[in-house]
C-alpha positions as CSV (number, residue, x, y, z in Angstrom):
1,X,-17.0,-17.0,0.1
2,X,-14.6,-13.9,0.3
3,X,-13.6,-12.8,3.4
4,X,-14.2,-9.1,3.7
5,X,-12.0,-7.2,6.4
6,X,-14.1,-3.7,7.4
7,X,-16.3,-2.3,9.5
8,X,-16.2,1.1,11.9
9,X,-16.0,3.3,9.2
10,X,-12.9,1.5,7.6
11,X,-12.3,1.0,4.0
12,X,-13.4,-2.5,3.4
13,X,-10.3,-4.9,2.1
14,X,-11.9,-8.1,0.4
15,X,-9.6,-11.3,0.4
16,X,-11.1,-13.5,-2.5
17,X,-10.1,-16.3,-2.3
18,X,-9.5,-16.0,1.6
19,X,-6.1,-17.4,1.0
20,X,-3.3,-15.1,2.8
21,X,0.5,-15.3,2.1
22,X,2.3,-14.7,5.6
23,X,4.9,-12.6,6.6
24,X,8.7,-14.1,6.6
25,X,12.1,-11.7,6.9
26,X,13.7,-11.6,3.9
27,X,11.6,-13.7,1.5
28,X,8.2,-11.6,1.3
29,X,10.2,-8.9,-0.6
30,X,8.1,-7.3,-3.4
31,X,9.8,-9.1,-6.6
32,X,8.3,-12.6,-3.9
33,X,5.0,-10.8,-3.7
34,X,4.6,-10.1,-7.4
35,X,5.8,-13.9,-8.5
36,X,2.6,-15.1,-6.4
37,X,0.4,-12.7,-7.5
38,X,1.4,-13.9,-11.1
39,X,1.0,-17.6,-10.4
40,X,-2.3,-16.7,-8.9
41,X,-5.0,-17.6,-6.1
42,X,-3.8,-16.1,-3.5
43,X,-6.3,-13.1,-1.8
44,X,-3.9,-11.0,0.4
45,X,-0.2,-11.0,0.6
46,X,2.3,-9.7,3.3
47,X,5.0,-7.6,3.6
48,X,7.7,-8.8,5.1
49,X,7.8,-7.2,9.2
50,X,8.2,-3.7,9.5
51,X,10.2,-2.5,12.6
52,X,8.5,0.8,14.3
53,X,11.5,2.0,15.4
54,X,13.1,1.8,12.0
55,X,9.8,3.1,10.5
56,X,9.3,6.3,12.4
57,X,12.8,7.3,12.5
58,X,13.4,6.7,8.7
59,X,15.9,4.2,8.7
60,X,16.6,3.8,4.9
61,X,16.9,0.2,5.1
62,X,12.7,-0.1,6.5
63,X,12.3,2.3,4.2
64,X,13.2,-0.2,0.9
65,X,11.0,-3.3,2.6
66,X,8.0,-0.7,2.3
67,X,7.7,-0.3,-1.5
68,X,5.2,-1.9,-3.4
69,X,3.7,-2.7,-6.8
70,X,0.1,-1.8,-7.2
71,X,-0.1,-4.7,-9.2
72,X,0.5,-6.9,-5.4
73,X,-3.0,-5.5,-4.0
74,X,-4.4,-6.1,-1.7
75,X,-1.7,-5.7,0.4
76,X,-0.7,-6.3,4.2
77,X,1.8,-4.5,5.9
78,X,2.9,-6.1,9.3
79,X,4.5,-3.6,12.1
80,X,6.0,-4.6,15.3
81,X,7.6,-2.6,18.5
82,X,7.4,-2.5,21.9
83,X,6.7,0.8,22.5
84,X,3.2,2.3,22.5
85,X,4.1,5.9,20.8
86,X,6.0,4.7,18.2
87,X,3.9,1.9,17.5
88,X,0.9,5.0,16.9
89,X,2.9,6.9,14.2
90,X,4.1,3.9,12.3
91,X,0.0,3.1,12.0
92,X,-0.5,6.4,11.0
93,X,2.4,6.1,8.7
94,X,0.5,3.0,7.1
95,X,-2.7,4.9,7.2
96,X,-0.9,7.8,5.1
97,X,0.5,5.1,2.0
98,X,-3.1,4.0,1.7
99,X,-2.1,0.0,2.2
100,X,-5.2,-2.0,2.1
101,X,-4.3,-3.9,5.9
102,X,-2.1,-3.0,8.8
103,X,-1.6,-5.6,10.4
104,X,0.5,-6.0,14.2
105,X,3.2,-8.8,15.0
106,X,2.5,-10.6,18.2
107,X,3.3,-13.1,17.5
108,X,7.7,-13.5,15.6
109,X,9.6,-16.1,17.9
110,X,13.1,-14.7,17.2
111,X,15.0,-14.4,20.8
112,X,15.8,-10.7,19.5
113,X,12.3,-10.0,19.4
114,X,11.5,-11.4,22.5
115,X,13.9,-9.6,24.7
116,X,12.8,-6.6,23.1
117,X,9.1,-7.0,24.3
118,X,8.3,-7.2,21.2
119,X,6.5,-9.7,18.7
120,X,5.5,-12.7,20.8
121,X,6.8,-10.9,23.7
122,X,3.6,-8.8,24.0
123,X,2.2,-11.7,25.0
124,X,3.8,-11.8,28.5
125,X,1.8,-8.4,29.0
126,X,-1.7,-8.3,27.9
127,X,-2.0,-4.9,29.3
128,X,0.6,-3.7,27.2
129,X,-0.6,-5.4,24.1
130,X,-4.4,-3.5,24.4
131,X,-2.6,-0.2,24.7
132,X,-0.4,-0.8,21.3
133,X,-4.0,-2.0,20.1
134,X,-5.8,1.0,20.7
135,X,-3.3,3.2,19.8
136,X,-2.9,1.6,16.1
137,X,-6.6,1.4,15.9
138,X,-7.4,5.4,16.6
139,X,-4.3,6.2,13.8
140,X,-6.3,3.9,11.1
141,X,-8.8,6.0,10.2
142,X,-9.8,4.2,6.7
143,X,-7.3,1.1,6.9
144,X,-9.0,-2.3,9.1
145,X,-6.0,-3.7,11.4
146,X,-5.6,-7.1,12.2
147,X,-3.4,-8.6,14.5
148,X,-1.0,-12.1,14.4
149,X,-0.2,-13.8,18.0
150,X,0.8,-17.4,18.8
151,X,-0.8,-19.6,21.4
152,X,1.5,-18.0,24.0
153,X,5.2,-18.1,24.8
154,X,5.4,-21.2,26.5
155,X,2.5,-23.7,27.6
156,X,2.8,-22.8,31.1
157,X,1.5,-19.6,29.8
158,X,-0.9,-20.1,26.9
159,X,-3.5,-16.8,26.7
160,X,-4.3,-16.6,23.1
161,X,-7.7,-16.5,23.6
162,X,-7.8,-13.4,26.0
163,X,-5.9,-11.8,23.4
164,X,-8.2,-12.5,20.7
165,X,-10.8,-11.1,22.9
166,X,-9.2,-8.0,24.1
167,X,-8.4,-7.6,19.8
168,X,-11.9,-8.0,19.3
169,X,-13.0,-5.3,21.8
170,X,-10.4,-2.8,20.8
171,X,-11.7,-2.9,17.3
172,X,-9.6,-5.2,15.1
173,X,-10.8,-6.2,11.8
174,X,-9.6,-10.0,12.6
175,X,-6.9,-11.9,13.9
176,X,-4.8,-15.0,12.5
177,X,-3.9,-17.7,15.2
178,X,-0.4,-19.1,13.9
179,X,-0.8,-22.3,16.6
180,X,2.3,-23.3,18.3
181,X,4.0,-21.7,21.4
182,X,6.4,-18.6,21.0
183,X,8.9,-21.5,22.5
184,X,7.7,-24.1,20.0
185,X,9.2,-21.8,17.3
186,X,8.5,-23.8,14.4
187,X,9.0,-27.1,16.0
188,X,6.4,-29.8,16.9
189,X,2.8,-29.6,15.3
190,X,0.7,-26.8,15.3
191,X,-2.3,-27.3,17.4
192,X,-5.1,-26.9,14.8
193,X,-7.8,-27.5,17.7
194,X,-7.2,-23.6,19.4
195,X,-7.9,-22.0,15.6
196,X,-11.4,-23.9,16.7
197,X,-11.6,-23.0,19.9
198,X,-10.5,-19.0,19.2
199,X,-12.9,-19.1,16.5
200,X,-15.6,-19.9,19.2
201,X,-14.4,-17.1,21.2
202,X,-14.7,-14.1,19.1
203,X,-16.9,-12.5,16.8
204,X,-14.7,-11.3,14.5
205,X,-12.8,-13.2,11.4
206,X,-10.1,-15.9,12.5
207,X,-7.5,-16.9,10.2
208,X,-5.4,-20.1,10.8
209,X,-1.9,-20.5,10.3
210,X,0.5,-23.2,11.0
211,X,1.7,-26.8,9.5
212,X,0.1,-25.8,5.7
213,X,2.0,-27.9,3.5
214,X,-0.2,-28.7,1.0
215,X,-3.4,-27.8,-0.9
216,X,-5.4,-30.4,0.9
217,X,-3.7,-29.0,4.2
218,X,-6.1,-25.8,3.4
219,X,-9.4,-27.7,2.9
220,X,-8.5,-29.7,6.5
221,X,-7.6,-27.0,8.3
222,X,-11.0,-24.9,7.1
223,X,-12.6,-28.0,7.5
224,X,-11.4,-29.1,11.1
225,X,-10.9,-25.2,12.7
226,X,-14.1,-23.3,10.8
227,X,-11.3,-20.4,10.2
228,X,-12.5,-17.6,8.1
229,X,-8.8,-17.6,5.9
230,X,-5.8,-20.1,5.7
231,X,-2.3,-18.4,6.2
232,X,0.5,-20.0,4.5
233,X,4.3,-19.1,4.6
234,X,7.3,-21.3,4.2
235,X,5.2,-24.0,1.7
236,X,5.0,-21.4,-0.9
237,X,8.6,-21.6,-1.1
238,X,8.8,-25.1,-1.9
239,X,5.2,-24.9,-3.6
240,X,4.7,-21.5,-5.3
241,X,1.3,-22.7,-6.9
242,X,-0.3,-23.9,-3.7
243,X,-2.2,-20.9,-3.4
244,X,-3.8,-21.5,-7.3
245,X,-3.8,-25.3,-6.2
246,X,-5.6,-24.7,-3.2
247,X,-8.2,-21.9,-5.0
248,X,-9.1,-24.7,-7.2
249,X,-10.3,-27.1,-4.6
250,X,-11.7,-24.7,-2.8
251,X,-14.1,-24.1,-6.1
252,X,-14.5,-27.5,-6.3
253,X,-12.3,-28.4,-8.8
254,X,-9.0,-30.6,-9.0
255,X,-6.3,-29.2,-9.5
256,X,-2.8,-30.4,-11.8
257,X,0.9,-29.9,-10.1
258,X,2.9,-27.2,-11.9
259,X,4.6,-28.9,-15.1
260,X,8.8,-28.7,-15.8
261,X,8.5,-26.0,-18.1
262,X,6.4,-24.1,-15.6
263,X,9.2,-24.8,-12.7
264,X,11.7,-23.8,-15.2
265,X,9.4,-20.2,-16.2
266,X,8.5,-19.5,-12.2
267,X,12.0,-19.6,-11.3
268,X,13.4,-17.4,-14.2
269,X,11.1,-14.9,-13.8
270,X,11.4,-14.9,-10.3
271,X,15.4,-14.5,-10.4
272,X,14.8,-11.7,-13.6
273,X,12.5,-10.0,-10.8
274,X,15.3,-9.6,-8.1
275,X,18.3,-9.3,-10.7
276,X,16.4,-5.9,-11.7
277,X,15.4,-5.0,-8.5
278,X,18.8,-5.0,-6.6
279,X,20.7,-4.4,-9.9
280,X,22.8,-1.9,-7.5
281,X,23.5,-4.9,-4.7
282,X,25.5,-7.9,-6.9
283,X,26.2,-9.7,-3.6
284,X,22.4,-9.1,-2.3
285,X,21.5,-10.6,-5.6
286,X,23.3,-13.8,-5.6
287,X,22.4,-14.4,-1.7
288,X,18.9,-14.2,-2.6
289,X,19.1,-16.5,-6.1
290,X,21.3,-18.9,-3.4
291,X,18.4,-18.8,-0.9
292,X,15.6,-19.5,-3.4
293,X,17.4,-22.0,-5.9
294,X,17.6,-24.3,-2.9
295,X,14.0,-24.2,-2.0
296,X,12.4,-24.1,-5.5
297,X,15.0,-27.4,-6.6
298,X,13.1,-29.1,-3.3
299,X,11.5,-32.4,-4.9
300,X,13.0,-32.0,-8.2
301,X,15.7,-34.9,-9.8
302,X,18.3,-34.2,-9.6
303,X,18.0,-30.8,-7.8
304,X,21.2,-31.1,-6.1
305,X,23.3,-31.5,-8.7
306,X,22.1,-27.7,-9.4
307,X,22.2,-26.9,-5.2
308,X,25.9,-27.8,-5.8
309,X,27.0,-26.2,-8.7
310,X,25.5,-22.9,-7.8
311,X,27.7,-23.2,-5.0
312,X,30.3,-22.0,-6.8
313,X,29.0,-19.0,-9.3
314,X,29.7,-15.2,-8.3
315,X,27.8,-13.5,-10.8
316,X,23.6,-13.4,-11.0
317,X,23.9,-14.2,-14.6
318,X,25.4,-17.4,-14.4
319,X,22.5,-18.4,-12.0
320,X,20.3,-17.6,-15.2
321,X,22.5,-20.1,-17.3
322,X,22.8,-22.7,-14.9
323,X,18.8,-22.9,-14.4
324,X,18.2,-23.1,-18.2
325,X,21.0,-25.5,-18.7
326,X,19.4,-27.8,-15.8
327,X,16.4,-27.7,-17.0
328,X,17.3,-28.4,-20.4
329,X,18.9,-31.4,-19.7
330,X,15.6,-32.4,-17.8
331,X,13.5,-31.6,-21.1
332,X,16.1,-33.8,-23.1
333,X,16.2,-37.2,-20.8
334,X,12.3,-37.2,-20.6
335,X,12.3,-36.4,-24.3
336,X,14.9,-39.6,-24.9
């Protein structure tokens, strides 16, 4: 079943199948969001985070992360800040570009974050957190809001089930548990058992994040938490077709793991993507292709013969050539 975001007069946002990409700083780009959409299966994908105060005081840098292809809907945009005001006209910003979610980050680790009260940080004040709740909430007039927290900052201090409930009462559409510890960062195992237990405690839609490697990991973690969606970040870096793999089990259905030749395609058109969007930014280019040639090689013989030669080229083209020429030679031993 779809998971339908809505209600209090807001536009209704359905996620089908209730598959969500998350959020991550400098990988949920739009040329990222458009390669998933592409591949298929997943129901809602994510900006990467939005500052507020780079939002409402047009920093031209914020201003790039915010466009979008039509073609990526429906589409989340995540805001964070501290401050209540600020927070207010970056909603109503959100409200103004007609983006199907706006969603609030309570929930980013990063020490910068933290000391800025922000992200995770709103956790240490839950009076604080309702007030930046309510004041999103009255500038989405149409668009639902959601909101992302952790199980707390540290586990002297766990309170993510207040929050959901204050999120509830203020009027969120839903809320996604993502469950380790702001401390934890992305150490240890998530702690599937509080998706359960959140999910017990509100009324409105739950989605679980946290520890999804794997297709199967989706069916367990609806299966043990009774979440509403699965959230799933740094595995479709390594996996791009999870969210397609995962679709089909849901549906009953096995599914097949992505062939050479589809590897090869994904990470061509992937690279094609970026080399056209920052055609102005050579150096942007290359530390992106860099980035994502050492995830997308994860698994893959051989893969760091191509880690290590990349090493090496200074122009986004020769990236192109040295993916076809690996893969070539990977198509010609298994042809042999």
């Amino acid at each position: 079943m779809p998971l339908v975001y809505g209600g209090a007069g807001t536009r209704p946002c359905a996620v089908d199948p209730p598959l969500i990409l998350a959020p991550m700083a400098g990988i949920t780009d739009m040329t990222y969001r458009l390669l998933l959409r592409r591949i298929g299966g997943v129901g809602l994908v994510t900006m990467e985070f939005i500052s507020s105060e780079g939002l409402t005081r047009g920093n031209r840098k914020t201003e790039r992360l915010l466009r979008f292809d039509p073609a990526e809907r429906p589409l989340s945009v995540q805001i964070y800040g501290a401050d209540r005001e600020r927070m207010e006209i970056a909603a109503e910003r959100v409200e103004e570009m007609g983006l199907d979610v706006c969603d609030i980050n309570m929930g980013c680790p990063a020490n910068k974050i933290l000391k800025g009260c922000a992200g995770a940080g709103l956790m240490r004040d839950l009076g604080k957190a309702r007030g930046i709740i309510a004041a999103c909430r009255k500038a989405l007039k149409t668009t639902p809001l959601t909101v992302k927290f952790r199980l707390g900052v540290t586990d002297e201090a766990v309170n993510y089930l207040e929050l959901g409930r204050i999120c509830a009462g203020e009027g969120a559409a839903a809320v996604a548990l993502h469950a380790r510890t702001a401390k934890q960062m992305y150490t240890g195992r998530a702690d599937w058992s509080r998706i359960a237990r959140l999910k017990e405690a509100v009324t409105i839609p739950v989605v679980g994040n946290g520890d999804v490697a794997t297709p199967e990991d989706v069916l367990a973690m609806f299966r043990e938490t009774g979440c509403d969606a699965v959230m799933c970040g740094r595995a479709t870096m390594k996996n791009p077709w999870i969210f397609r793999q995962a679709s089909e089990l849901l549906a009953g259905r096995p599914y097949r793991e992505a062939t050479l030749a589809e590897r090869r395609d994904v990470i061509l058109d992937h690279f094609r993507l970026i080399q056209s969007d920052d055609a102005d930014a050579p150096k942007a280019v290359i530390a992106k292709l860099r980035t994502f040639t050492g995830w997308y090689t994860h698994g893959l013989p051989n893969g760091g013969d191509l880690r290590r030669r990349i090493a090496s080229l200074e122009s986004p083209q020769a990236f192109l050539d040295a993916v076809e020429e690996f893969f070539a030679a990977h198509t010609a031993r298994a042809a042999a």
